[in-house]
C-alpha positions as CSV (number, residue, x, y, z in Angstrom):
1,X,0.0,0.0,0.0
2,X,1.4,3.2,-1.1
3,X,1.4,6.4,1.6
4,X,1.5,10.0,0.5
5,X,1.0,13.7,2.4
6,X,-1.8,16.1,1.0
7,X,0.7,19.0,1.2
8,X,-0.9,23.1,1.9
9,X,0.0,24.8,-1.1
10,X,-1.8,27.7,0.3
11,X,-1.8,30.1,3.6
12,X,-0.1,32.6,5.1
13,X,3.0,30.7,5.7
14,X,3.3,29.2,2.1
15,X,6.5,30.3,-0.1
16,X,7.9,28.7,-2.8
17,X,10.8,28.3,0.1
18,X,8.2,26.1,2.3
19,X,6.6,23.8,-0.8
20,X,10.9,23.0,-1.5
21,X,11.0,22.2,2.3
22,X,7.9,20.1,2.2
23,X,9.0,18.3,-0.8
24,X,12.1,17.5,0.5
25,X,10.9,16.6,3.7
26,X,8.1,14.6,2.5
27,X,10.1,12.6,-0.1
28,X,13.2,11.9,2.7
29,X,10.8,10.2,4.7
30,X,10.3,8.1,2.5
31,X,6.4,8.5,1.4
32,X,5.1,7.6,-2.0
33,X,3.0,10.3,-3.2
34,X,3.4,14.2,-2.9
35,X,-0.2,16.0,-3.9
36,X,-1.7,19.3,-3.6
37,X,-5.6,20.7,-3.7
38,X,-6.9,23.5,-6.6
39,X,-8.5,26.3,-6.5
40,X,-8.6,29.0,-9.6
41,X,-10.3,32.1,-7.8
42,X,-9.7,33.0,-4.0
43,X,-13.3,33.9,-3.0
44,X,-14.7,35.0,0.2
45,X,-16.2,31.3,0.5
46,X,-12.8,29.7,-0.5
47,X,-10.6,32.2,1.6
48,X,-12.2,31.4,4.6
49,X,-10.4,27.8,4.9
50,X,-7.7,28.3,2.1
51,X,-6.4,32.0,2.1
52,X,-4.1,33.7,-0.3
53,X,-1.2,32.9,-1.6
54,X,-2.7,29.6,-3.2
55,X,-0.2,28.1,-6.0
56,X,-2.0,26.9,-8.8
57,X,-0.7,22.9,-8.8
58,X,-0.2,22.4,-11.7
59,X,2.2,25.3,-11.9
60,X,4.0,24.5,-8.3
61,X,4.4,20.7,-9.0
62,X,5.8,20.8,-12.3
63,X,8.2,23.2,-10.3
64,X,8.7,20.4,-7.3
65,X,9.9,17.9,-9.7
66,X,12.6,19.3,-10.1
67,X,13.3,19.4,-6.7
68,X,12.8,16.2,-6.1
69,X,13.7,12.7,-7.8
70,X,11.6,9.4,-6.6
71,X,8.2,10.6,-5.5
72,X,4.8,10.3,-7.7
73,X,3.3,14.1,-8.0
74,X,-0.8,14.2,-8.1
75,X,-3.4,16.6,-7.3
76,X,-6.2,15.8,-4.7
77,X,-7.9,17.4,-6.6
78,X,-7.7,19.0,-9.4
79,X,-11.4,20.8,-9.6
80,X,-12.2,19.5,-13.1
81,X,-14.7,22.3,-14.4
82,X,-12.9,25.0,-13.9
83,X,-10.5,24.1,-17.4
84,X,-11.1,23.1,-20.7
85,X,-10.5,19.9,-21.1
86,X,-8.0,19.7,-23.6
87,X,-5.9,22.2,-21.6
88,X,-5.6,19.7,-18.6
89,X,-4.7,16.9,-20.9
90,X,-1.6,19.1,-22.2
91,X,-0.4,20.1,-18.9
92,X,-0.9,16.7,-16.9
93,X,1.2,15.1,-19.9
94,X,4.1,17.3,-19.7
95,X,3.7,17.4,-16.2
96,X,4.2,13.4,-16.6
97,X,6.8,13.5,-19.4
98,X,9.0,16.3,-17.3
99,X,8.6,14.5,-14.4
100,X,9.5,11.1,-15.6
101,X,6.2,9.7,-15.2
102,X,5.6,10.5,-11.9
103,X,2.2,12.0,-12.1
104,X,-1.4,11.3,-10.9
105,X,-4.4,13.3,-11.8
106,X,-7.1,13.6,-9.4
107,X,-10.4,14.9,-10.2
108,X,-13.4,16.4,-8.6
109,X,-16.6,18.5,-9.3
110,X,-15.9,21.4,-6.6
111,X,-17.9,22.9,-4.3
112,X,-17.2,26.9,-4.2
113,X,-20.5,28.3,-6.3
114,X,-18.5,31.6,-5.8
115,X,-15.4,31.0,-7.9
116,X,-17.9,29.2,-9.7
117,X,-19.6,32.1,-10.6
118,X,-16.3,34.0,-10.8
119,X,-15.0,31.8,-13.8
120,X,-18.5,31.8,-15.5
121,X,-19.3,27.6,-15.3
122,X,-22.3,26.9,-14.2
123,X,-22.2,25.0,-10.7
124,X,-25.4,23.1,-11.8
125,X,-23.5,21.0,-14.5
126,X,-20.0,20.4,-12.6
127,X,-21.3,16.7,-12.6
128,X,-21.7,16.7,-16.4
129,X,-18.4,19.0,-17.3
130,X,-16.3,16.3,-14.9
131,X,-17.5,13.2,-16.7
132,X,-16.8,15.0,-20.1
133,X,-13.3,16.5,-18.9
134,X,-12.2,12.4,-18.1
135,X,-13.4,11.5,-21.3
136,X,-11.8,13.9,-23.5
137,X,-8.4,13.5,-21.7
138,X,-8.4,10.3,-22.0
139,X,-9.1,10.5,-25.6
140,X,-6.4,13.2,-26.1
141,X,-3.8,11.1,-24.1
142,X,-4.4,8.3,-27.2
143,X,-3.1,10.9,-29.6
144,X,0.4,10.0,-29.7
145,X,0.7,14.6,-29.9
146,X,0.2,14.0,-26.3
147,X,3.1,11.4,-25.5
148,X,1.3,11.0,-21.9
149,X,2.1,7.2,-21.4
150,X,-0.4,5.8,-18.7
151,X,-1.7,8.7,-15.9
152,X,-3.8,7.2,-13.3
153,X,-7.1,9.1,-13.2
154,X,-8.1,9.5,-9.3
155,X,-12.0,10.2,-9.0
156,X,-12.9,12.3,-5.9
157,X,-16.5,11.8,-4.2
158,X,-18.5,9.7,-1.9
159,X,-22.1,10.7,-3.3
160,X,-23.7,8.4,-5.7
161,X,-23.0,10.3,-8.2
162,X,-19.4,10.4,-7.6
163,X,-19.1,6.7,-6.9
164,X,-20.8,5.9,-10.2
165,X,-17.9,8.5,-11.8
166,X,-15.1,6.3,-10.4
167,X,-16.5,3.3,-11.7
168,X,-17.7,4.1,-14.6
169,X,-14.2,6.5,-15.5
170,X,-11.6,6.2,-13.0
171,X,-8.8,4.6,-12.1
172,X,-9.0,4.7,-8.5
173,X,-12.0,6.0,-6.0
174,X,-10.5,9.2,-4.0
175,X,-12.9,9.7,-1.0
176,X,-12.2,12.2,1.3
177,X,-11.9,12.9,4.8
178,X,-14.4,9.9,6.4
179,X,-15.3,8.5,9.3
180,X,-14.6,4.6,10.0
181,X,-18.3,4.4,9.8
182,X,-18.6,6.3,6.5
183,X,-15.9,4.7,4.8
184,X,-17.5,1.4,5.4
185,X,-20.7,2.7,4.3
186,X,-19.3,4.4,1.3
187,X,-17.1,1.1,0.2
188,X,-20.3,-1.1,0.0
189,X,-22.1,1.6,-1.6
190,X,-19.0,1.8,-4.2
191,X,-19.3,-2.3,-4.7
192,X,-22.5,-2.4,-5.2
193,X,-22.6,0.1,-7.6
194,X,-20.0,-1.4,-9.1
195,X,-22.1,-5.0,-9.8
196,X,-24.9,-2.7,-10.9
197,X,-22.9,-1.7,-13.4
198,X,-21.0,-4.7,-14.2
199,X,-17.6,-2.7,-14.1
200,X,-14.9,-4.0,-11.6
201,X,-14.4,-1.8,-8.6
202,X,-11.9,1.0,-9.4
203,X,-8.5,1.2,-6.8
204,X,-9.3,2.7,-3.4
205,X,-7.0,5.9,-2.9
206,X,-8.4,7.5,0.3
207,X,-7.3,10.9,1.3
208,X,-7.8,10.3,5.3
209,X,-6.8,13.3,8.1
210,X,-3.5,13.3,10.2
211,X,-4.3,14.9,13.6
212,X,-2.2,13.3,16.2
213,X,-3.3,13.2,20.0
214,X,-1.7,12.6,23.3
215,X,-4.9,10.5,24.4
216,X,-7.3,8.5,22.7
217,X,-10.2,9.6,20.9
218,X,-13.6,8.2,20.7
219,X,-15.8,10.0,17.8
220,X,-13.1,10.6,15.2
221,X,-12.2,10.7,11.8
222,X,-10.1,8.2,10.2
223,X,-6.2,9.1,10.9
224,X,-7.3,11.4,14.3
225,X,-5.9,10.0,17.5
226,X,-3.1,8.3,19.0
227,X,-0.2,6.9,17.1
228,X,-1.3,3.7,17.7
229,X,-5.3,4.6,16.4
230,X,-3.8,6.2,13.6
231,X,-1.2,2.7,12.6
232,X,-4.6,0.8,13.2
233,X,-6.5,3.2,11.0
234,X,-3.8,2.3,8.1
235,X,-3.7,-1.3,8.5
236,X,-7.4,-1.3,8.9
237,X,-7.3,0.2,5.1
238,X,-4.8,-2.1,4.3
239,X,-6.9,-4.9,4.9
240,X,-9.8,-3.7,2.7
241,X,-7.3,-3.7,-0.1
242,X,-6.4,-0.1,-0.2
243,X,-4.1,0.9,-3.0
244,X,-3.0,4.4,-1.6
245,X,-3.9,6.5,1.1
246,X,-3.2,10.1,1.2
247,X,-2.3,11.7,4.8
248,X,-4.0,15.3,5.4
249,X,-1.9,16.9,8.1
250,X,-4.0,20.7,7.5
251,X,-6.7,20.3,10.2
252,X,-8.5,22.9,9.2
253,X,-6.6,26.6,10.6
254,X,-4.3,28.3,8.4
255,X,-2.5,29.6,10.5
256,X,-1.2,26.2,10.6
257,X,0.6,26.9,7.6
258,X,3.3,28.9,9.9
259,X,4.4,26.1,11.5
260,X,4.9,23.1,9.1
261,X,7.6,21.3,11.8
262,X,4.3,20.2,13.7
263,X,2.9,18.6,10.8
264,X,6.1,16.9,9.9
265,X,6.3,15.9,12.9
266,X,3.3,14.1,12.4
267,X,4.2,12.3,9.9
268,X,7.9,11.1,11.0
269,X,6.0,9.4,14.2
270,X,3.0,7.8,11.6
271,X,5.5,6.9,9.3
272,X,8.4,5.1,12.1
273,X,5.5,3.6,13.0
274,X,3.6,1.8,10.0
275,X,5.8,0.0,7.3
């Protein structure tokens, strides 16, 4: 099972400087995946969890591979509305070509009806322009114009809609954020769905929290707690056959972002402790 770090490319204590340390920090720990989150426009609604600066990822990771040589770059992820479709399947494959194939492209709908509003899509079809977007880069990646090799497509949601995306068009299902409870309740829903549609179930890819306590918690999400609740967490996904699982250390405070020591602390401890 492969571990990567959700890293803040956003906050007030984000600098080209910091995403260099994370990189390097991230990758010398040895995890497997480096990603960052997307947003286009910095409305009032987005601000108010993911203030200014925000680097555009696709931008700041083509920029990170050069910094750094063995870990896979993705986004988690990208919001797929907000960019014509043929643009994304240019820039994900020279983002793959110039990284030596070390990218993953995750995908969502969004959420912001703001910056929707702000880059003229209509929020009411971000279902519709996602499902198109995978299919036309998909179909662009076949041009050999592209020279994109094989990108792993990453589909973000738990609704039944977004399930029905990953089956139907991903490569891997990229929930985020659950519960224990919801991420068994979302896995059946994903495998059942999955028969409906006689498709095999796509990879699992969670993108879980990292918040690590002193004591034990009780009502939690999955990757809150102790150490050892957090280890348990991970084999726990191991067990359901995870392929990846993404570690979010931003709890939810930017001014986290001043301080990334505590979050790499965070990880050195998860990652001594689960192999």
């Amino acid at each position: 099972m492969l571990i990567g770090v959700n890293v803040p490319n956003f906050g007030p204590g984000t600098s080209p400087a910091v995403l260099r340390d994370w990189a390097r920090t991230v990758e010398g720990l040895g995890f497997d995946l480096l990603m960052m989150s997307d947003h286009v426009v910095v409305t009032p609604d987005v601000a108010e969890q993911y203030p200014a600066p925000f680097y555009e990822p696709f931008t700041a990771l083509s920029w990170l591979a050069g910094v750094t040589e063995r870990i896979t770059l993705g986004t988690t992820v990208l919001i797929a509305p907000y960019r014509h479709p043929l643009l994304v399947a240019r820039m994900a494959a020279n983002l793959a070509e110039l990284s030596g194939d070390r990218f993953v492209l995750g995908v969502g709908v969004g959420w912001a009806r703001a910056e929707f509003a702000a880059l003229g899509v209509p929020f009411h079809r971000r279902g519709k322009l996602t499902d198109d977007l995978i299919t036309t880069v998909r179909e662009a990646w076949r041009d050999e114009g592209y020279r994109a090799g094989h990108i792993p497509i990453w589909v973000g949601g738990h609704s039944d809609g977004g399930l029905r995306r990953a089956v139907r068009l991903g490569d891997a299902w990229h929930p985020l954020r659950q519960t224990p409870a919801g991420w068994r309740e979302s896995l059946a829903r994903l495998k059942n769905l999955a028969a409906a549609e006689e498709c095999p179930v796509p990879a699992l890819a969670p993108r879980i929290v990292l918040r690590l306590t002193d004591r034990p918690l009780d009502d939690r999400r999955l990757g809150e707690g102790t150490v050892e609740q957090i280890t348990a967490d991970l084999e726990g996904l191991r067990a359901d056959g995870v392929h990846a699982v993404v570690l979010d250390p931003f709890v939810g405070d930017p001014e986290e972002t001043r301080h990334p020591d505590v979050a790499w602390h965070a990880l050195a401890a998860v990652r001594k402790e689960f192999r």
